[in-house]
N, C-alpha and C positions, 0 to 999 in steps of 0.2 A: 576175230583177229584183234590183237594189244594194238592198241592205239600205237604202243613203243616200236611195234614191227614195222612201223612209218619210219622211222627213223636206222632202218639196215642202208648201208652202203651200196653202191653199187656190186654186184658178184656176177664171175661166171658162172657159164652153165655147170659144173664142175663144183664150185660154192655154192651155188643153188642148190644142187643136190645134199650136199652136208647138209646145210641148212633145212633142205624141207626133212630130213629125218630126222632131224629133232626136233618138227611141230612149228618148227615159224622161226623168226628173229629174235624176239624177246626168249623162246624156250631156249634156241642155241644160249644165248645169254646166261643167263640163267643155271643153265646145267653146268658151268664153267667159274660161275660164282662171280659172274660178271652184272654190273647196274647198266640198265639198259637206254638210259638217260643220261651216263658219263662219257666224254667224249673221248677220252684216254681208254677208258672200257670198249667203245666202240671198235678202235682202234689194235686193240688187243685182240677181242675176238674177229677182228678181220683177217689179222697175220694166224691166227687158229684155224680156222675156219680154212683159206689158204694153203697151210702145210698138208692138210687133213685133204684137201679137193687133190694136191699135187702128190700123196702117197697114195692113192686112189689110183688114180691118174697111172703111176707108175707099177703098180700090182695088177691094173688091168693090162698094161703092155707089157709085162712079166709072164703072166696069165697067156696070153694070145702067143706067142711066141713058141710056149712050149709044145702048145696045141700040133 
């Protein structure tokens, strides 16, 4: 684990998942083209990270419904 993956924000379960599919905090970073040690970066990939748990979120209750 990056030392920098110390430095993730709090997430929900829902971010957590984003997150761990692309290997950790620092790789989310990273694959976004985001510095994982700027605080505007940090803040970036948070509202990323966020939209991405929340269209999840809402394809799975899209999903379940038609069932």
């Amino acid at each position: 684990m990056p030392a920098t993956d110390g430095l993730q924000p709090p997430l929900t379960p829902g971010e957590r998942a984003v997150v761990k599919s692309y290997g950790g905090w620092t790789n989310t970073m990273h694959s976004f083209g985001l510095k994982a040690y700027d605080l505007d970066h940090i803040q970036e990939a948070k509202a990323i990270v966020s939209t991405m748990a929340a269209a999840d979120q809402a394809s799975a209750s899209k999903g379940s419904k038609s069932k």
